[in-house]
C-alpha positions as CSV (number, residue, x, y, z in Angstrom):
1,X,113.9,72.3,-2.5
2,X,109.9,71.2,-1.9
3,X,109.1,67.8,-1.9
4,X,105.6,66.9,-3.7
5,X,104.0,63.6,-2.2
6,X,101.9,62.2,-4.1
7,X,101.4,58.5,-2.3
8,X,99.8,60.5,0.4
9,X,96.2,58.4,2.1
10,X,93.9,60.4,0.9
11,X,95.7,60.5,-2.8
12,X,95.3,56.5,-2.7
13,X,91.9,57.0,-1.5
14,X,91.2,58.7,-4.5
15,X,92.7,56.8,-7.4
16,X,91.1,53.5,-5.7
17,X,87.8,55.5,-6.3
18,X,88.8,56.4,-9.9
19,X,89.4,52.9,-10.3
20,X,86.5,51.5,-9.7
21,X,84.2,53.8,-11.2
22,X,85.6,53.5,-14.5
23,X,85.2,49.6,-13.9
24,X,81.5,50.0,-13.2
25,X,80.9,52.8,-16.2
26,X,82.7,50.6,-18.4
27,X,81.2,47.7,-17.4
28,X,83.9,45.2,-17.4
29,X,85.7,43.8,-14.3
30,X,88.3,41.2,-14.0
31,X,87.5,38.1,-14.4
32,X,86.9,35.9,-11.2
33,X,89.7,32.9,-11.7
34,X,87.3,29.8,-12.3
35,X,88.2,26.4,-10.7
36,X,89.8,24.0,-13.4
37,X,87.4,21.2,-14.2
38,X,88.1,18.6,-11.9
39,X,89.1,15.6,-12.9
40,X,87.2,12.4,-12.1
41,X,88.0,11.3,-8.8
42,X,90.8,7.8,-8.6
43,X,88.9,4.6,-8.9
44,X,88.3,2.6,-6.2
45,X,88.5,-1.0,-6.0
46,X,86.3,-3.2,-8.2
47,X,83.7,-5.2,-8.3
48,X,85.5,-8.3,-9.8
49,X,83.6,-11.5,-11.0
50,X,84.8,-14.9,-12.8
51,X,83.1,-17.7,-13.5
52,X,81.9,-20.4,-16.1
53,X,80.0,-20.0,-19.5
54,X,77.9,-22.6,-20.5
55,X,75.4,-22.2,-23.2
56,X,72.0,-24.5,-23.0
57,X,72.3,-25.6,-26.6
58,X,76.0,-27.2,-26.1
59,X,79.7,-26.6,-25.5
60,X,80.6,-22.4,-25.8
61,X,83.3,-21.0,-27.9
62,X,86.0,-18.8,-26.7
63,X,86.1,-15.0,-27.8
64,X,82.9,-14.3,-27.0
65,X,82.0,-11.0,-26.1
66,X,80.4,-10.8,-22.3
67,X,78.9,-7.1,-21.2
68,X,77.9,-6.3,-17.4
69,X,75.3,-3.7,-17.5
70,X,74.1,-2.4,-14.4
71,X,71.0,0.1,-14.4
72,X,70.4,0.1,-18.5
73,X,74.3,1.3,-18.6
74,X,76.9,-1.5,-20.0
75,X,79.6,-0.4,-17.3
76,X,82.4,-3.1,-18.2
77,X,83.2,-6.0,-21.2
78,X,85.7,-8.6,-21.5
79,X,86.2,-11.6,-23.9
80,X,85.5,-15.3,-22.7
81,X,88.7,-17.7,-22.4
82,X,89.0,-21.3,-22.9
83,X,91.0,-23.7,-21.0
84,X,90.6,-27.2,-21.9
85,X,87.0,-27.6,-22.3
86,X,85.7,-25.0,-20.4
87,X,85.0,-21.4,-21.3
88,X,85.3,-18.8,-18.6
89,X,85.4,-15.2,-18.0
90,X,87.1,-12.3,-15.5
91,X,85.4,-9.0,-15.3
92,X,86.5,-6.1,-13.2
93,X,83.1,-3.9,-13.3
94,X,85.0,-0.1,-11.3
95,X,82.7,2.0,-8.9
96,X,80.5,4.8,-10.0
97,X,82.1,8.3,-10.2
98,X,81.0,11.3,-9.7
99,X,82.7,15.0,-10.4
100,X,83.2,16.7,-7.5
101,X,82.2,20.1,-8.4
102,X,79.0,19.6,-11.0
103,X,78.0,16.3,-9.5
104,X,77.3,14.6,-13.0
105,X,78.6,11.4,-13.8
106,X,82.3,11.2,-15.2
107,X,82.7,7.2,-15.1
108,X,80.3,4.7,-15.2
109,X,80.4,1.7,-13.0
110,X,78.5,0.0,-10.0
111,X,77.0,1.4,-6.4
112,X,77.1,-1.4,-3.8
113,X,74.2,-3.4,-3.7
114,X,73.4,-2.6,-7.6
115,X,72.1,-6.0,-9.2
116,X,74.1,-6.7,-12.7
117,X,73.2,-8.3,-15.8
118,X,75.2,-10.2,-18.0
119,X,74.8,-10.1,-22.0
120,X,76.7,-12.2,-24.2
121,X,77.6,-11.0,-27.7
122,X,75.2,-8.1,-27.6
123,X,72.3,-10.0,-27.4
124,X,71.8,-12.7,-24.9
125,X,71.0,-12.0,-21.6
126,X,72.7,-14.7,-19.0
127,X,69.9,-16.5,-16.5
128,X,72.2,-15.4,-13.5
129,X,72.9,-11.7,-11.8
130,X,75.4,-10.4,-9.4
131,X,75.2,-7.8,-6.8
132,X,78.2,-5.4,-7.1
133,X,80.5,-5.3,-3.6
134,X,83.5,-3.1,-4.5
135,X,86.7,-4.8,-3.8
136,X,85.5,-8.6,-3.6
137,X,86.2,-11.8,-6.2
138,X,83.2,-13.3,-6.8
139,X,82.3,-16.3,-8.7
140,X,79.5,-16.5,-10.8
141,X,79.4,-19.3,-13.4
142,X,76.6,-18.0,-16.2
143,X,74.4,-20.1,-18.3
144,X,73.0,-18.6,-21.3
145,X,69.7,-20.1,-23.9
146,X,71.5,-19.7,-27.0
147,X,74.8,-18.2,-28.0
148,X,75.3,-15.8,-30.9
149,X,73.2,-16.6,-33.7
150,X,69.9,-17.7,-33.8
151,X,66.5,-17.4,-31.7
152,X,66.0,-15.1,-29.6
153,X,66.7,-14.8,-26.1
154,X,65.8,-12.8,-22.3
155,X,65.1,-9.2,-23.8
156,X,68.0,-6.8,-22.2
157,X,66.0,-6.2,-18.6
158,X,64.5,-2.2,-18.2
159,X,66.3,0.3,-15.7
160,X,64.8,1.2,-12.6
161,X,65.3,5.0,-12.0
162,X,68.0,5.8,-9.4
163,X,68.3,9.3,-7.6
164,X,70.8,11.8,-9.2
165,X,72.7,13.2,-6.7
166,X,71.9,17.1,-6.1
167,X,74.5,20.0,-5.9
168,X,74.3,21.1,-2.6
169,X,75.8,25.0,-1.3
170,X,77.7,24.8,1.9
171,X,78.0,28.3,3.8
172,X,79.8,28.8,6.5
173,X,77.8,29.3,9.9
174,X,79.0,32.2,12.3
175,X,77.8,31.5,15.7
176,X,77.9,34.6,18.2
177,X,78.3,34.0,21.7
């Protein structure tokens, strides 16, 4: 009785060859697997600010709707609180976030050092920023002209242009010695 082989070398030699030739004439290949879109990193620690509201034209109401914007980009809103007579306000404003693999921005929030504005009811913009230091509690007691009808007030300030961060390629290096 004659054994035939057929997993012999040269036999997988040529049905790798058959293989890929009908890949390239047909011109389709398997499909690379692509990396899942990558989440937004975790937050870091805030920025958090609390402080005072006090309107030049008299005593403020609570429920008031106070905006941080840093860069032209509201980043973080809360509603004023009253207790007693005063009306105050907590803010947690989170760090800026970039995606890890396309390098766009995936959540809005502060850089250290960014100066923030304050606008109250979409419209007035507070005499007082801040500078934005993740992970510190900083009070800031705001004053604005008017509150949320009437005149107008400080016109929302313009954006100063920040670099984008650039994608950058990382080979590896192969040092001979």
């Amino acid at each position: 009785m004659t054994t035939i082989r057929f997993m012999t070398p040269a036999f997988r030699l040529f049905v790798a060859i058959l293989v890929m030739r009908g890949v390239v004439l047909s011109g389709r290949a398997a499909a690379a697997p692509t990396p899942a879109a990558a989440a937004c990193p975790p937050p870091g620690a805030p920025s958090s600010l609390w402080g005072y509201v006090t309107p030049n034209s008299g005593p403020a109401p609570s429920g008031l709707r106070l905006a941080a914007w840093i860069n032209g980009v509201e980043v973080a809103s809360t509603t004023t609180q009253a207790s007693g007579t005063a009306v105050y306000y907590l803010l947690d404003i989170p760090p800026r976030a970039y995606d890890p693999i396309t390098r766009q921005v995936c959540r809005q929030g502060g850089a250290s050092g960014e100066t923030i504005y304050f606008v109250l009811c979409d419209a007035f913009t507070a005499n007082e920023t801040a500078i934005w230091n993740g992970g510190s509690l900083v009070q800031r007691n705001l004053t604005v002209a008017r509150l949320c009808s009437g005149a107008t007030n400080t016109p929302m300030p313009t954006s100063t242009p920040t670099a984008t961060p650039q994608p950058r390629l990382y080979l590896p290096m192969i040092v001979r010695r």
